[in-house]
N, C-alpha and C positions, 0 to 999 in steps of 0.2 A: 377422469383420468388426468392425470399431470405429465406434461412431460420436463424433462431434467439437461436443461443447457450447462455444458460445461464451456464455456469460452476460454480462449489462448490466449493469455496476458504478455505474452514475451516481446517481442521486437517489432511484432504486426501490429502494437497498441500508438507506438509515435505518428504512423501512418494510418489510421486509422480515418483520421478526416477527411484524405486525399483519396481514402480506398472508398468510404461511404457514400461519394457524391456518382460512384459508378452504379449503386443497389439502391432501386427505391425502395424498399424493407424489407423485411425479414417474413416473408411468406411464402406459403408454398404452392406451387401453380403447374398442375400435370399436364391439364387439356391443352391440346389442341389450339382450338376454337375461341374465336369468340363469337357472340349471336350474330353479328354484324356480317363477321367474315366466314361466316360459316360455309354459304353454298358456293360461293366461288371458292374458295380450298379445297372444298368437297369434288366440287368438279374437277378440278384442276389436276388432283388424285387420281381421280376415277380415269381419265381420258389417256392419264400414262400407262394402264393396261393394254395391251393388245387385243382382249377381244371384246372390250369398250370402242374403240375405236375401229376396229371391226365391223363392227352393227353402224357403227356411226356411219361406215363408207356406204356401207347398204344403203342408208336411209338419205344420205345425200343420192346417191346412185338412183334413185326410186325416188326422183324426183324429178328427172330429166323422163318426157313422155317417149321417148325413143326407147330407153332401156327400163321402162317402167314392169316389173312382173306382175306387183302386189298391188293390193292400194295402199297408199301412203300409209295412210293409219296403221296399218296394219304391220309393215314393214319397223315402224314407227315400236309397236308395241313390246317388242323384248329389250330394246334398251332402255325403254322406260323404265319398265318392272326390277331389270335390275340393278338402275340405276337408284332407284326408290326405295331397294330392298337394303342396297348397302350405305345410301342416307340415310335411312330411319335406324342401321344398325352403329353407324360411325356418332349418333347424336346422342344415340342412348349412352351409348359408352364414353361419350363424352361429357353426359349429364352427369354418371354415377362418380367420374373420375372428379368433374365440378363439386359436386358433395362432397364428398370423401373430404378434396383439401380444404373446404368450409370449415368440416368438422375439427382437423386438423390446426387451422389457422385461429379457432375460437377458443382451444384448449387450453387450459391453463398453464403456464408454465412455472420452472421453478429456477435461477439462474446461479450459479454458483460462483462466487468471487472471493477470490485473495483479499 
């Protein structure tokens, strides 16, 4: 597949040096993510819900032996799960969106000029 750049020659071409030194190139980048910063973002996300941090009070709460119900673990185990459930779902989606602009940024292109 090719894709078909038509570039704007008019007034934005004298500036164009001064515009370029603000874009490091001409690619295209959906995700999110990067592997690095992935699970602190992730959490960081996660913890701005309310009943993320919900479960979170529980499980700090259920840790002081006065007001212990559960055992920790236990207490411990639904935020894990869904905490797990919407990182494994946030990475996928972040992988497909990764390929995608791969596929995009390798394509051929064709540019058209004056």
């Amino acid at each position: 597949k090719w894709r078909i750049v038509f570039p704007n020659n008019g007034r934005q071409w004298e500036d164009w040096k001064q515009t370029s030194v603000c874009y490091s190139g001409n690619r295209i980048q959906t995700t999110k993510h990067t592997w690095l910063s992935f699970l602190p973002q992730n959490l960081f996300v996660q913890f701005h819900r309310l009943g993320n941090l919900y479960f979170f009070f529980l499980v700090v709460l259920n840790w002081f032996p006065q007001v212990e119900v559960f055992h920790r673990e236990i207490t411990m185990l639904p935020l894990v799960v869904v905490l797990l459930a919407s990182m494994i779902k946030d990475a996928i989606e972040d992988y497909r969106k990764y390929r995608f602009d791969k596929m995009i940024n390798l394509s051929k292109t064709r540019v058209y000029d004056k």
